[in-house]
MDTraj code that builds the backbone (N, CA, C; nanometers):
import mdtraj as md
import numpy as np

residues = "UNK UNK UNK UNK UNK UNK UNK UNK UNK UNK UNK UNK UNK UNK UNK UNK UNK UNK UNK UNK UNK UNK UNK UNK UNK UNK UNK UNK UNK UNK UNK UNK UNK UNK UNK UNK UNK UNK UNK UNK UNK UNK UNK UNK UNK UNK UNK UNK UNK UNK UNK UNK UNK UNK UNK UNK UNK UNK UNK UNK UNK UNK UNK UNK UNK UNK UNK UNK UNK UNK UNK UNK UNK UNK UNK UNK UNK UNK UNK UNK UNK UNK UNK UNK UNK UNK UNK UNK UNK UNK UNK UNK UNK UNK UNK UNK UNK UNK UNK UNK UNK UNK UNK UNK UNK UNK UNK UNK".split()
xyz = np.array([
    [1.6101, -0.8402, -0.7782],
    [1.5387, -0.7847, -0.6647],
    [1.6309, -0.6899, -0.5884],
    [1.5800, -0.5840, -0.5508],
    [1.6551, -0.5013, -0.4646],
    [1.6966, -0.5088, -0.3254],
    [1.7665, -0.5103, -0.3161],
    [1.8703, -0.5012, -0.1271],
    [1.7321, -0.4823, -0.0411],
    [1.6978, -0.3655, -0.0995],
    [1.6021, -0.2707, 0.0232],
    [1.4525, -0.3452, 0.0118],
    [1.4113, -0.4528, -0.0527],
    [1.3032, -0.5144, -0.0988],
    [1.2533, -0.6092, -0.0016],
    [1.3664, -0.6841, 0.0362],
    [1.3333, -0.8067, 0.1072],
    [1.2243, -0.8497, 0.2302],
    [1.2001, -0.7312, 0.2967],
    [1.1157, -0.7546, 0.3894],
    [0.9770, -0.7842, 0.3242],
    [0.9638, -0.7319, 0.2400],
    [0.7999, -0.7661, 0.1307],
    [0.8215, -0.8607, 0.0791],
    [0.8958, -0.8829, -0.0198],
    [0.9329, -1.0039, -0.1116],
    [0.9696, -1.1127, -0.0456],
    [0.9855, -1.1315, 0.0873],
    [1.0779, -1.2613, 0.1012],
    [0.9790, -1.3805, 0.1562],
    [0.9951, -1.4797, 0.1107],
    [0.8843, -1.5993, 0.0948],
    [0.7519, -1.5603, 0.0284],
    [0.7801, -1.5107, -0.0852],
    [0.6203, -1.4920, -0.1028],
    [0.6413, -1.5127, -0.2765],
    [0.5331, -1.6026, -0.3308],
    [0.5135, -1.6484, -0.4615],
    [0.4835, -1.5109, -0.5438],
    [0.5070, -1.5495, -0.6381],
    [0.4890, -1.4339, -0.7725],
    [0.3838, -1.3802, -0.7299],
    [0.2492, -1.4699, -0.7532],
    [0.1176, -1.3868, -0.7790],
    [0.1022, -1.3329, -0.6101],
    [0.1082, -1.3506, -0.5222],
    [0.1703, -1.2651, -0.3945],
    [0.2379, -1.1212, -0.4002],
    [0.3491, -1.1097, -0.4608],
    [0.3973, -1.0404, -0.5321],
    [0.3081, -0.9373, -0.5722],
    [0.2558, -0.9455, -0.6475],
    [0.1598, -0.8923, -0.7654],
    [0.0841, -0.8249, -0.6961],
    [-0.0129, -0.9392, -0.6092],
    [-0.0775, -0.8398, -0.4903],
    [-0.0351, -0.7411, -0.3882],
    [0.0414, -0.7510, -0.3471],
    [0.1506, -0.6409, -0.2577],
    [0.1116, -0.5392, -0.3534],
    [0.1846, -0.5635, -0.4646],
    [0.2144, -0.4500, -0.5507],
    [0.0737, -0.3903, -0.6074],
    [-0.0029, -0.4280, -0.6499],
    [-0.0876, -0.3816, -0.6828],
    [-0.2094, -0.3573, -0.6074],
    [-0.2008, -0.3705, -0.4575],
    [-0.3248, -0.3631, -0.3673],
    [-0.3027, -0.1972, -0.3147],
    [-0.4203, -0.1793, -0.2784],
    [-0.4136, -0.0109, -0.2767],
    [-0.3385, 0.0530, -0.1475],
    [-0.2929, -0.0655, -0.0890],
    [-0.2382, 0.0642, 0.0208],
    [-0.0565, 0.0971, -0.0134],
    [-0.0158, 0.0730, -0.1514],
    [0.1144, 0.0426, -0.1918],
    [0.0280, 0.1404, -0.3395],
    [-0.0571, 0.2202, -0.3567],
    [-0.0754, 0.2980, -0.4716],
    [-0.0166, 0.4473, -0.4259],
    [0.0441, 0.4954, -0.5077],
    [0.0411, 0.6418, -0.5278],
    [0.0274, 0.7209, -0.6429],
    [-0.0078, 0.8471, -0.5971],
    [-0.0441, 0.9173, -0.6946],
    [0.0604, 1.0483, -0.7781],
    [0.1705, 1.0199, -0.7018],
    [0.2673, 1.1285, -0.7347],
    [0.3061, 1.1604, -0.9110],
    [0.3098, 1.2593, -0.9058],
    [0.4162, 1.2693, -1.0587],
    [0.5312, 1.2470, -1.0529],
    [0.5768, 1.2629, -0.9407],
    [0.7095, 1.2932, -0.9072],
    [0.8121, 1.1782, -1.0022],
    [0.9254, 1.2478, -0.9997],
    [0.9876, 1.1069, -1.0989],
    [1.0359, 1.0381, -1.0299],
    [0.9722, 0.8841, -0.9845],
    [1.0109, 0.8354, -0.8751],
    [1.0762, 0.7109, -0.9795],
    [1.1448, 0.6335, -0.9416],
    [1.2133, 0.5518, -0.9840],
    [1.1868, 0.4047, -0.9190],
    [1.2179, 0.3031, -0.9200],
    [1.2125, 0.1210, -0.9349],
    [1.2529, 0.1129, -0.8455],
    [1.3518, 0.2279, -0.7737],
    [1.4523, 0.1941, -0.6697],
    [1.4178, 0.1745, -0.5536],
    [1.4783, 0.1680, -0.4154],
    [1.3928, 0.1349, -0.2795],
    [1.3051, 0.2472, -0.2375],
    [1.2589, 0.1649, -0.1694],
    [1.1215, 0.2860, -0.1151],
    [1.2075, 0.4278, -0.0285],
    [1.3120, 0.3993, 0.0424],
    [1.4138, 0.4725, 0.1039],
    [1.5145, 0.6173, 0.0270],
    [1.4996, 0.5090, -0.0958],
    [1.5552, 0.6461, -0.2035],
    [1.4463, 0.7098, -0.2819],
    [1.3003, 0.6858, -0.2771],
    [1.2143, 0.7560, -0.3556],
    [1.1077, 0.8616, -0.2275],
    [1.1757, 0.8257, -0.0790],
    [1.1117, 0.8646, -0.0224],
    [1.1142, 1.0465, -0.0292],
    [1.2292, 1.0841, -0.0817],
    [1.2555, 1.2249, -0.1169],
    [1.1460, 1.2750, -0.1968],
    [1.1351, 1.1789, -0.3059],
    [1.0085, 1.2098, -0.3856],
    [0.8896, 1.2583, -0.3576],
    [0.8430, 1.1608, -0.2363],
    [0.7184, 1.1479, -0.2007],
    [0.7383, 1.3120, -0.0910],
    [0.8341, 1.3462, -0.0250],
    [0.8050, 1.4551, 0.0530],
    [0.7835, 1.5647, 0.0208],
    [0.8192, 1.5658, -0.1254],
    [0.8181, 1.7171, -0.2184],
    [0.6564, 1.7008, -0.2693],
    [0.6396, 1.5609, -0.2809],
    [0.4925, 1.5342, -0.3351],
    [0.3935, 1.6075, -0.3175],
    [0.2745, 1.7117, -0.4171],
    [0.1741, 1.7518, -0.3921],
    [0.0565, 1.6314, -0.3886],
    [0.0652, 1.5442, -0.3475],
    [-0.0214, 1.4651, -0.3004],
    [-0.0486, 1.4224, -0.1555],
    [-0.1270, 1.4243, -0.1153],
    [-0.1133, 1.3831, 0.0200],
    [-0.0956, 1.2786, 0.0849],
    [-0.1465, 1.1390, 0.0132],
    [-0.1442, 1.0494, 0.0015],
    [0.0253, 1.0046, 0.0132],
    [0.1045, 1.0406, -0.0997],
    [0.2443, 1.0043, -0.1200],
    [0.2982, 1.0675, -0.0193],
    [0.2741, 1.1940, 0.0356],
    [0.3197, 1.2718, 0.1935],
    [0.3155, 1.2005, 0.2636],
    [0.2069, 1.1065, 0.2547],
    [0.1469, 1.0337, 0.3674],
    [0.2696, 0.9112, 0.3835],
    [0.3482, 0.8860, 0.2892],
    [0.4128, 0.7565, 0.2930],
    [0.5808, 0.7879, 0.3550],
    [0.6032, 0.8913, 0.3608],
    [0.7063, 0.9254, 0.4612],
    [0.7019, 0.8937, 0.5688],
    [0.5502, 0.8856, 0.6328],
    [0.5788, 0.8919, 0.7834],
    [0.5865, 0.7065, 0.8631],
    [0.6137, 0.6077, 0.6829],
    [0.6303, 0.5084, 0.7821],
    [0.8114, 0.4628, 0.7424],
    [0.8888, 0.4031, 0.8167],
    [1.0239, 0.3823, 0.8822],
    [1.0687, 0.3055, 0.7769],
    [0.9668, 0.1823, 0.7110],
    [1.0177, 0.0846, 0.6818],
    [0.8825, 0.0654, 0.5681],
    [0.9031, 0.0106, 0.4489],
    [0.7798, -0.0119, 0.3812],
    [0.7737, -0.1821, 0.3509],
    [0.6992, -0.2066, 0.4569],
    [0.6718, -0.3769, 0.4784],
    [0.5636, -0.4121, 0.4283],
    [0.4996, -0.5735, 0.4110],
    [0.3939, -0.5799, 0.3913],
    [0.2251, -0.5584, 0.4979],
    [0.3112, -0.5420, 0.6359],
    [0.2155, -0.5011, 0.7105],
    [0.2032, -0.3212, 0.6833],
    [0.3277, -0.2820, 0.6659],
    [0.2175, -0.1197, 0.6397],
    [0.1504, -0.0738, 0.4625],
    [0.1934, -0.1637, 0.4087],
    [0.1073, -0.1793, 0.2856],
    [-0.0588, -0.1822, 0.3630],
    [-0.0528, -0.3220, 0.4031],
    [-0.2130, -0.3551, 0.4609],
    [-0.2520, -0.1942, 0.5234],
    [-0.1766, -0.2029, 0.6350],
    [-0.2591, -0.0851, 0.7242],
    [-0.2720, 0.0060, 0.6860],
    [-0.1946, 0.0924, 0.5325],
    [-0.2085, 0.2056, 0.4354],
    [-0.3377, 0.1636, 0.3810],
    [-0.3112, 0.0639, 0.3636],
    [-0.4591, 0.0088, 0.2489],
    [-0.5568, 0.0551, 0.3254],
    [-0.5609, -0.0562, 0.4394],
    [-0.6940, -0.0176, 0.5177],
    [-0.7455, 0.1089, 0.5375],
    [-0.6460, 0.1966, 0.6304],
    [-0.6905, 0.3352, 0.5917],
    [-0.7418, 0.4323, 0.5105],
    [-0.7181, 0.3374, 0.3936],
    [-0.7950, 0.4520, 0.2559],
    [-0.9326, 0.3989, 0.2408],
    [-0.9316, 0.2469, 0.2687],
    [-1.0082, 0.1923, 0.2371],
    [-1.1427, 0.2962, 0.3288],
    [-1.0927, 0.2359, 0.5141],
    [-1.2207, 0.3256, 0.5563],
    [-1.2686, 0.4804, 0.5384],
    [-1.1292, 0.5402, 0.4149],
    [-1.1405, 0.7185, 0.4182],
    [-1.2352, 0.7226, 0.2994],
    [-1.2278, 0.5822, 0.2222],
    [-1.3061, 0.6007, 0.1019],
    [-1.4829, 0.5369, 0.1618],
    [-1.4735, 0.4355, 0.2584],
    [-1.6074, 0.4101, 0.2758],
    [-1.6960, 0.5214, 0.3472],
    [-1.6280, 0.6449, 0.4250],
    [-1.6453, 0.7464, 0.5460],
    [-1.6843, 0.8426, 0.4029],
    [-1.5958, 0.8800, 0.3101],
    [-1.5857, 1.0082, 0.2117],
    [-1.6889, 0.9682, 0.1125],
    [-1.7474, 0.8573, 0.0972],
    [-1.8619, 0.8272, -0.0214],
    [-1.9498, 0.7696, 0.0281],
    [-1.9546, 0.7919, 0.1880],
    [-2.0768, 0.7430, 0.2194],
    [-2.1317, 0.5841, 0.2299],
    [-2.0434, 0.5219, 0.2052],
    [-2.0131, 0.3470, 0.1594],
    [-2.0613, 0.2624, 0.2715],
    [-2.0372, 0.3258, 0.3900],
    [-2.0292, 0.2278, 0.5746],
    [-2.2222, 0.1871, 0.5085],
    [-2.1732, 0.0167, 0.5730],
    [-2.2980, -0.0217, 0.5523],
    [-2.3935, -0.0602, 0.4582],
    [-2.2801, -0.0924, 0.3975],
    [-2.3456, -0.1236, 0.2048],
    [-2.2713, -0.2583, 0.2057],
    [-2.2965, -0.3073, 0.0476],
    [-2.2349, -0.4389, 0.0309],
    [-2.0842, -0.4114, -0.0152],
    [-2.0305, -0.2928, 0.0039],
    [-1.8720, -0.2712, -0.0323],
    [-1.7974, -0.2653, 0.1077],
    [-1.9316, -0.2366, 0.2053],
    [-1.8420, -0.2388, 0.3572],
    [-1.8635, -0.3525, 0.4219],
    [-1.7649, -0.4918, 0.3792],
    [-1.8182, -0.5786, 0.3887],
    [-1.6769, -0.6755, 0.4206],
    [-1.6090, -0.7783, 0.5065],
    [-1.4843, -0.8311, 0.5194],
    [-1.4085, -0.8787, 0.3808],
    [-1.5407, -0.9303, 0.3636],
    [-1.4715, -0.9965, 0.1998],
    [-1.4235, -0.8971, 0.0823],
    [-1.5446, -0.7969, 0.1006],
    [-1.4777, -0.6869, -0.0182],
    [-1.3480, -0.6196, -0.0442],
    [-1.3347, -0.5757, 0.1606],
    [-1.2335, -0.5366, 0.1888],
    [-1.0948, -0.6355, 0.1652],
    [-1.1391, -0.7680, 0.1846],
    [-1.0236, -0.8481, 0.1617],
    [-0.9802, -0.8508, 0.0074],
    [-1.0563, -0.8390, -0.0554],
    [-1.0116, -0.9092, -0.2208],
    [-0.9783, -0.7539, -0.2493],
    [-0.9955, -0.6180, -0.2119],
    [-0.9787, -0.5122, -0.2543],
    [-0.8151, -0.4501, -0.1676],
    [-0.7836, -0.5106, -0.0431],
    [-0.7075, -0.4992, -0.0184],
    [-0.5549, -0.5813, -0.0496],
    [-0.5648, -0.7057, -0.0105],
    [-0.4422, -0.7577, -0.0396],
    [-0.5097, -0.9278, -0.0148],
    [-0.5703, -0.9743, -0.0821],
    [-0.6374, -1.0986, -0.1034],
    [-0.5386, -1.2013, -0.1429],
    [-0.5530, -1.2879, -0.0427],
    [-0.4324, -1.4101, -0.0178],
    [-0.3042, -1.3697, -0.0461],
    [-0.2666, -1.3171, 0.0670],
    [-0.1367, -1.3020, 0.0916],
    [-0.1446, -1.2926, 0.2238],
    [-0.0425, -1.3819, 0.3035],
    [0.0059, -1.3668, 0.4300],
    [0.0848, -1.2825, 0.4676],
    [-0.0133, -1.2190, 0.5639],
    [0.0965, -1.1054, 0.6552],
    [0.1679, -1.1842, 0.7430],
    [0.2873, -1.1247, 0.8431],
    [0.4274, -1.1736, 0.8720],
    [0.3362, -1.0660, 0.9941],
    [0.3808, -1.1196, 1.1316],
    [0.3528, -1.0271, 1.2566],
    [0.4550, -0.9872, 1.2543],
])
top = md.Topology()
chain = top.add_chain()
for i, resn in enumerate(residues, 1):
    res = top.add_residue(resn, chain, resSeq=i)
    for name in ("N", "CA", "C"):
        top.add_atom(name, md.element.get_by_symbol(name[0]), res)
traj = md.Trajectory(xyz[None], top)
């Protein structure tokens, strides 16, 4: 595990893990050749990034599991606002939960 990791990783079971990692507000879309390494050394990556999304991930300090969530969330409502979604059975707590980061405890 990496130095620069710990604030995400620390007390949290594998399949926890997994979710962090694979819940959408921790997706990007870059080509860029970003590497395994901390979020701190790939952040160069992301600023050259023609994506906006990965632009978008510069502007937080620290990449914790609370700004995972609140990245998430944000796409989440840009995708329910951009497809028209508000008010369907996808705009819904539960959807949002299992689509965002489903059982995993956030840390205040």
């Amino acid at each position: 595990m990496k130095k620069d990791f710990p604030e995400v990783w620390r007390n949290r079971d594998v399949e926890s893990i997994k979710k962090l990692r694979y819940s959408l507000g921790n997706i990007t879309f870059s080509r860029s050749p970003k590497t395994k390494d901390s979020f701190g050394h790939n952040k160069g990556f992301y600023q050259v990034s023609k994506s906006y999304t990965d632009r978008e991930l510069t502007e937080y300090p620290e990449w914790t599991d609370k700004a995972i969530y609140e990245r998430g969330k944000k796409m989440f409502d840009f995708l329910l606002e951009r497809w028209e979604l508000k008010n369907t059975s996808i705009d819904s707590p539960e959807f949002m939960k299992k689509f965002l980061i489903e059982k995993v405890t956030l840390k205040d």
